[in-house]
N, CA, C and O of each residue as an XYZ file, in Angstrom:
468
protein
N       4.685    -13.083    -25.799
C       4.663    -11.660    -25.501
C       6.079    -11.235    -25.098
O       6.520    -11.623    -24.016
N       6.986    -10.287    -26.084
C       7.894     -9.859    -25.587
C       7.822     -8.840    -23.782
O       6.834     -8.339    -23.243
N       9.409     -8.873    -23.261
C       9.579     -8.650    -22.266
C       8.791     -6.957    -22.275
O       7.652     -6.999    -21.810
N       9.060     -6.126    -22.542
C       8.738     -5.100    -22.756
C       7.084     -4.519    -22.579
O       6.682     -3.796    -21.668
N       6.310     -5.041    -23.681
C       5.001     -5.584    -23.668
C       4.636     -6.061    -22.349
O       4.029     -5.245    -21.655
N       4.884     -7.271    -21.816
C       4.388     -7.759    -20.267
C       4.456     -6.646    -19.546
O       3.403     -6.210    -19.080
N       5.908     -5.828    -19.255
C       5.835     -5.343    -18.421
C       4.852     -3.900    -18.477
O       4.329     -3.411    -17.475
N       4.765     -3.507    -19.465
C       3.870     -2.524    -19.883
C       2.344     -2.979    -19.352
O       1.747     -2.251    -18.560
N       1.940     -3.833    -19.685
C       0.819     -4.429    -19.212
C       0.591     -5.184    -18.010
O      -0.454     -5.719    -17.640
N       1.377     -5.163    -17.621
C       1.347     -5.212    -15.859
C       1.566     -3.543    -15.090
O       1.112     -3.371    -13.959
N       2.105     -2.683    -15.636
C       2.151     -1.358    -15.225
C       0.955     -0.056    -15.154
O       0.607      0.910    -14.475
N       0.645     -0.801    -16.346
C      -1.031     -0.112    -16.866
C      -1.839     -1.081    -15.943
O      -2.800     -0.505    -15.432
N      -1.723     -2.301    -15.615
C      -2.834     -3.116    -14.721
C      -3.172     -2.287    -13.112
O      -4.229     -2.002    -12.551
N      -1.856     -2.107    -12.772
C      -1.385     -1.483    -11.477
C      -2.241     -0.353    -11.712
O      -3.287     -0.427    -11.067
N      -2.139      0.568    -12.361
C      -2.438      1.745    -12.364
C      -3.908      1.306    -12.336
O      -4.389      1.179    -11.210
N      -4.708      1.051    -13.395
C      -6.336      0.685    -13.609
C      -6.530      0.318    -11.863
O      -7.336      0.953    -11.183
N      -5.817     -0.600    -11.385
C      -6.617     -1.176     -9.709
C      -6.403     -0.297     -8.561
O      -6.888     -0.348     -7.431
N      -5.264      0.824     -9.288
C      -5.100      1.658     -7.877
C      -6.350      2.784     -8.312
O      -7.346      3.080     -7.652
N      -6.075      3.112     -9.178
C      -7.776      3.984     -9.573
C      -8.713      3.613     -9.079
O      -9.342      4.515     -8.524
N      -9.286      2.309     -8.986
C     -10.385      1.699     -9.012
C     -10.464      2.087     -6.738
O     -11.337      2.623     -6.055
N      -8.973      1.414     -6.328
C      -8.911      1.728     -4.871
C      -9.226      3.407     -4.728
O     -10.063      3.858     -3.947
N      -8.598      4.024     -5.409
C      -8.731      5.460     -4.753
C      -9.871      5.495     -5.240
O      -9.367      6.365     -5.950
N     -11.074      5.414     -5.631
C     -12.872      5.654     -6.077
C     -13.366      5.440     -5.231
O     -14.119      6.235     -4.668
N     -13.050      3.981     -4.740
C     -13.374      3.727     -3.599
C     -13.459      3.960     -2.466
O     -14.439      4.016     -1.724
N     -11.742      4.199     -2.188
C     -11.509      4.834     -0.525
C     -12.424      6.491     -0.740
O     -12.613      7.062      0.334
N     -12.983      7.263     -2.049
C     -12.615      8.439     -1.767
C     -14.821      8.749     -1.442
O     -15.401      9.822     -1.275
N     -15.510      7.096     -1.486
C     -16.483      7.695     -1.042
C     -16.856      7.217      0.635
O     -17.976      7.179      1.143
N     -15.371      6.835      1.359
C     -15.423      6.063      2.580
C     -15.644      7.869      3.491
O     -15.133      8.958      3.229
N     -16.352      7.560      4.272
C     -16.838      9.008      5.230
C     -15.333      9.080      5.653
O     -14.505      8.170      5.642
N     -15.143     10.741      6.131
C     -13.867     11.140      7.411
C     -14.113     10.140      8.474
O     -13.143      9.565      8.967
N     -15.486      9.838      8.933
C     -15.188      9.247     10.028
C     -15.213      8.116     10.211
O     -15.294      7.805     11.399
N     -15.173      7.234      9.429
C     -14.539      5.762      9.105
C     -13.287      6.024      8.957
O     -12.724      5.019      9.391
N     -12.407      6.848      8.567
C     -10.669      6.430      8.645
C     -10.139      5.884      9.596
O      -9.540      4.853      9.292
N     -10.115      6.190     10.746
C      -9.430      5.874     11.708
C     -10.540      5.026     12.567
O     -10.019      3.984     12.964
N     -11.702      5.130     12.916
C     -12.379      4.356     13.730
C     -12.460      2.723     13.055
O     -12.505      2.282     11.907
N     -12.451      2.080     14.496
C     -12.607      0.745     14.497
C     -14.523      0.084     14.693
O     -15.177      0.208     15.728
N     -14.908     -0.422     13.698
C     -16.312     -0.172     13.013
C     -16.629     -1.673     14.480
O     -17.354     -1.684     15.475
N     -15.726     -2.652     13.925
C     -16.030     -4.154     15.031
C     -14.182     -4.191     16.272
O     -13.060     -3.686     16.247
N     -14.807     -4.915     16.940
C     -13.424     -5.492     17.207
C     -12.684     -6.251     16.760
O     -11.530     -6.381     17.170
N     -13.181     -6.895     15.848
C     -12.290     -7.658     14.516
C     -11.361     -7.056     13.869
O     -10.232     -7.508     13.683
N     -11.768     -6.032     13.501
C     -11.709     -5.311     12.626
C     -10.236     -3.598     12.746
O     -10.190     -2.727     13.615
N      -9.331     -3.773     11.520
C      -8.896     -2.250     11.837
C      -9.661     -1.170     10.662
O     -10.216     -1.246      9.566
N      -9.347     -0.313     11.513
C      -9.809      0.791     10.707
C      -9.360      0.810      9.012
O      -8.253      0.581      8.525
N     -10.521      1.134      8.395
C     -10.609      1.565      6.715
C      -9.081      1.992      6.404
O      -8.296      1.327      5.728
N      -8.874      2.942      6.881
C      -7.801      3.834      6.614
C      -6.236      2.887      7.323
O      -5.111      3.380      7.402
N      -6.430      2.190      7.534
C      -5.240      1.273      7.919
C      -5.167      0.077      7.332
O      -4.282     -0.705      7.680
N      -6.012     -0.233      6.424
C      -6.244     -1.308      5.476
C      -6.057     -0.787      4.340
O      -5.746     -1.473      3.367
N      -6.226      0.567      4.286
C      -5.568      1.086      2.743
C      -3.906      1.460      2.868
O      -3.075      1.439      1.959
N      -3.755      1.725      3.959
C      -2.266      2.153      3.855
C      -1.518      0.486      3.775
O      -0.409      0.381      3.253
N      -2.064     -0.462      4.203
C      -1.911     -2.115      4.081
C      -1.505     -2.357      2.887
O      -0.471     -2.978      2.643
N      -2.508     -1.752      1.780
C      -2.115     -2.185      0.270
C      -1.081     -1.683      0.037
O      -0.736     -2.367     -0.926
N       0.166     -0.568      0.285
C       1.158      0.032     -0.050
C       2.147     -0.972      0.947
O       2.994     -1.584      0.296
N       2.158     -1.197      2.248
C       3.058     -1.709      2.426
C       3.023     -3.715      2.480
O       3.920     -4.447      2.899
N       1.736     -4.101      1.927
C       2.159     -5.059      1.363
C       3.031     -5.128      0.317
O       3.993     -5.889      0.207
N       2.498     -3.968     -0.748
C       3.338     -3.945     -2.298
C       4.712     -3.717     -1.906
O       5.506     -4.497     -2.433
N       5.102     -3.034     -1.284
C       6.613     -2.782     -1.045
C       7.184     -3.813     -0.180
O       8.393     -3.594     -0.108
N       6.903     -4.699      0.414
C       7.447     -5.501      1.002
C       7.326     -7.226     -0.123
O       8.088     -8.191     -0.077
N       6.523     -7.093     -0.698
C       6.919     -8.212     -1.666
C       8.044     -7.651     -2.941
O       9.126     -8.173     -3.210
N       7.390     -6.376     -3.643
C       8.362     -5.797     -4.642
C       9.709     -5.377     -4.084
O      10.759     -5.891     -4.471
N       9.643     -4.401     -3.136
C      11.139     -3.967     -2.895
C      11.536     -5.121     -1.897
O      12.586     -5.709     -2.156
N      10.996     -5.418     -1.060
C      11.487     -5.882      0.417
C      12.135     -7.078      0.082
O      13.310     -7.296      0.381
N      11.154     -8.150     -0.749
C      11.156     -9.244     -0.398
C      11.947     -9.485     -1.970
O      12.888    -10.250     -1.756
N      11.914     -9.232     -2.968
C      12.155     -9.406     -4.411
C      13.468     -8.754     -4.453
O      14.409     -9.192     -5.114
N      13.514     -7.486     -3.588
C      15.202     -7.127     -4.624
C      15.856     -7.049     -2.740
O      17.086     -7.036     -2.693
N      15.517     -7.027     -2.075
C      16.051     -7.488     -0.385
C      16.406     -5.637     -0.022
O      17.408     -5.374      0.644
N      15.648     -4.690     -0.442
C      15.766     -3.314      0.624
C      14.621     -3.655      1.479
O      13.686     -4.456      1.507
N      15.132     -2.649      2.189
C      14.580     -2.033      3.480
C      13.214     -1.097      3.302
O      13.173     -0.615      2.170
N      12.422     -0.833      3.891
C      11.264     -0.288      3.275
C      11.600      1.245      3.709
O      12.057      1.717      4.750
N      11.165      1.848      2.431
C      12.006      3.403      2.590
C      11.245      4.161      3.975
O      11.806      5.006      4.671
N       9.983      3.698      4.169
C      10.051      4.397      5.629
C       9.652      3.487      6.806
O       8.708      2.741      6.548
N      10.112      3.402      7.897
C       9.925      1.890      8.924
C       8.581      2.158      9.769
O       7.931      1.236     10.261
N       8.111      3.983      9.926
C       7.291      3.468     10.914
C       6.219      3.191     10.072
O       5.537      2.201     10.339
N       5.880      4.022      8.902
C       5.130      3.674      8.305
C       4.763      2.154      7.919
O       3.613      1.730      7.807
N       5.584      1.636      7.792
C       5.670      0.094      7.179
C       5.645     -0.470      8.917
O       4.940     -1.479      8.882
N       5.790     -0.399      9.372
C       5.307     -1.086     10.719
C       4.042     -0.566     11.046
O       3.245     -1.404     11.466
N       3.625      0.659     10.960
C       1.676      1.221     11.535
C       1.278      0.360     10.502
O       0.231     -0.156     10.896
N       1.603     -0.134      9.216
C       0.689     -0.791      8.315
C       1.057     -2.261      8.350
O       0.788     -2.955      7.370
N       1.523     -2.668      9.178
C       1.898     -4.399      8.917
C       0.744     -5.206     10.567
O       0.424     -5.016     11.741
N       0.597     -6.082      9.440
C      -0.069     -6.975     10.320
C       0.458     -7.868     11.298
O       0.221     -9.073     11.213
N       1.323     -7.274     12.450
C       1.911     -8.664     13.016
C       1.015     -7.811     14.987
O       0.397     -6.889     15.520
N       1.798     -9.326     15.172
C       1.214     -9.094     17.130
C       1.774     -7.893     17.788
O       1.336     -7.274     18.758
N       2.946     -7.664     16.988
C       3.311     -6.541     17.976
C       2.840     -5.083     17.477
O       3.082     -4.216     18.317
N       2.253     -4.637     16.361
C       1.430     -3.531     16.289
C      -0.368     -3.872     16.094
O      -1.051     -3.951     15.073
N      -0.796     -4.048     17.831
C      -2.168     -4.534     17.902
C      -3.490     -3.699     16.780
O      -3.283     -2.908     15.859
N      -4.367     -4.055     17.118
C      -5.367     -3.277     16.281
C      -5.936     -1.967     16.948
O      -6.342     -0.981     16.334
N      -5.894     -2.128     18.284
C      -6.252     -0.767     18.676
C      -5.171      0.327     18.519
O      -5.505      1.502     18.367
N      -3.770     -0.087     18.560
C      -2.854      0.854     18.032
C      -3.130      1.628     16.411
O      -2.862      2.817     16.239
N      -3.691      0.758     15.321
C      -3.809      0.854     14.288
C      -5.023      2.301     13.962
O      -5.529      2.670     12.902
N      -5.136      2.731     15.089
C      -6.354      3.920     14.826
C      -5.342      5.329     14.703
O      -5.614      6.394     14.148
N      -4.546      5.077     15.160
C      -3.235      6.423     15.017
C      -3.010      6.277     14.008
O      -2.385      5.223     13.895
N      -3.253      7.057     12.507
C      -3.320      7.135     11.245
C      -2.750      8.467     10.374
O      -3.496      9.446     10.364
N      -1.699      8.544      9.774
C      -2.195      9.665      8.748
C      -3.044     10.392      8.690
O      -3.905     10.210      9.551
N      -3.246     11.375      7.867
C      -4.362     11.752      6.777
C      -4.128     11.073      5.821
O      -3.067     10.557      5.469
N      -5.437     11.046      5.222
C      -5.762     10.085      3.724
C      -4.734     10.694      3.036
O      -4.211      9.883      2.271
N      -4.201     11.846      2.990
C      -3.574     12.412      1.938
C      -1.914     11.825      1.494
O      -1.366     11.483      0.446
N      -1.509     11.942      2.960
C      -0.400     11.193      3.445
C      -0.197      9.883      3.151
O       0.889      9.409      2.817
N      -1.461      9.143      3.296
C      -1.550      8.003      3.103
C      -1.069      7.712      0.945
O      -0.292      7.003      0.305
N      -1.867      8.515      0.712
C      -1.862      8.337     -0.376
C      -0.326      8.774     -1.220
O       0.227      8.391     -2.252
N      -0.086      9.564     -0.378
C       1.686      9.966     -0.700
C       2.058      8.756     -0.245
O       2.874      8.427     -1.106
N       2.007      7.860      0.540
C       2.600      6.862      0.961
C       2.558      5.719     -0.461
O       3.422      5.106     -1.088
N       1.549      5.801     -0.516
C       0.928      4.656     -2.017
C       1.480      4.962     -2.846
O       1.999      3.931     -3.274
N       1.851      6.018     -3.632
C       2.512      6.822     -4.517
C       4.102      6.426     -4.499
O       4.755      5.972     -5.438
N       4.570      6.744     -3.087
C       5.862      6.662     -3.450
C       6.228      5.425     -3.709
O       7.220      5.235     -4.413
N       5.415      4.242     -3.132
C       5.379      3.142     -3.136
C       5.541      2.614     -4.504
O       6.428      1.949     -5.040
N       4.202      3.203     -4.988
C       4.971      2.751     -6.527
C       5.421      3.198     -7.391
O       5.162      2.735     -8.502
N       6.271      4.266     -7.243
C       7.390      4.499     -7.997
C       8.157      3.951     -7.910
O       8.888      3.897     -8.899
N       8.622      2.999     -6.440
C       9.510      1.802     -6.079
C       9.076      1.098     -6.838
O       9.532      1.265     -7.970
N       8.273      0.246     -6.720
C       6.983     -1.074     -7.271
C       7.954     -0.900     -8.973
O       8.771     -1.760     -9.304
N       7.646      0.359     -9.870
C       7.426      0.885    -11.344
C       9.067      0.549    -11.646
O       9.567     -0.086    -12.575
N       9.650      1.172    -10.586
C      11.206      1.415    -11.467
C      11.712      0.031    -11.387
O      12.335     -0.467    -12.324
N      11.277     -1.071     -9.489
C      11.553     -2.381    -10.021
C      11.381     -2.841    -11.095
O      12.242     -3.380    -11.791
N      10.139     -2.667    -11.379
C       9.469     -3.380    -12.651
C      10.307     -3.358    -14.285
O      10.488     -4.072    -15.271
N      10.587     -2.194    -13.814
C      11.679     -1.653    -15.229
C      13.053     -2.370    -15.402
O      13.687     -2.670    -16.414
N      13.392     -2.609    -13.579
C      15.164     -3.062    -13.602
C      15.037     -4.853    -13.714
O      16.041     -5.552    -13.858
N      13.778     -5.363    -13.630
C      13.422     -7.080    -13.785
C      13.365     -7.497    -14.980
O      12.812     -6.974    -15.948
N      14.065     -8.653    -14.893
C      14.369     -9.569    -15.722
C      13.206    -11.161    -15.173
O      13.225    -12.164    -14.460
N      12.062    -10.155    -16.433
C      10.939    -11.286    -16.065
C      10.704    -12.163    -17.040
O       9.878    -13.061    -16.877
């Protein structure tokens, strides 16, 4: 499979699974976003903003070595000890969120374009 081709079909893949996420998140109630359902557990809406700043921290962060274009965002969504889970209920709107996902992968897309895979 030429270079071109792969990457095309990894771009169209992206797209098909983020569809499939936004179907999903879009039959989660208002009031599951931010509430914490267990104590295990963070809120819906902080596990979706998760999928954007995982992607940007392996694609941009970790693959071409930037900085994640916005920090608090990428810190309210990272899983470490120092942003606990009860902090994780201070959220966006979904909408925001989803601007967040978006811009994300237009980062994610144009990497994809400048790699030599």
């Amino acid at each position: 499979m030429d270079i071109s081709l792969r990457k095309a079909t990894i771009s169209k893949e992206l797209a098909r699974v983020r569809q499939k996420t936004l179907w999903l998140m879009s039959s989660v109630p208002a009031a599951f976003w931010n509430s914490r359902v267990h104590d295990f557990y963070s809120p819906i809406g902080w596990h979706f903003g998760h999928i954007g700043m995982t992607e940007e921290y392996w694609t941009t962060g970790r693959a071409l070595g930037r900085s994640p274009r916005n920090e608090a965002l990428s810190f309210l969504f990272a899983n470490v000890p120092e942003n606990p889970k009860d902090n994780r209920i201070h959220l966006p709107p979904p909408d925001k969120v989803v601007e967040y996902l978006e811009e994300t992968r237009r980062s994610t897309l144009t990497a994809l374009d400048d790699a030599d895979i």
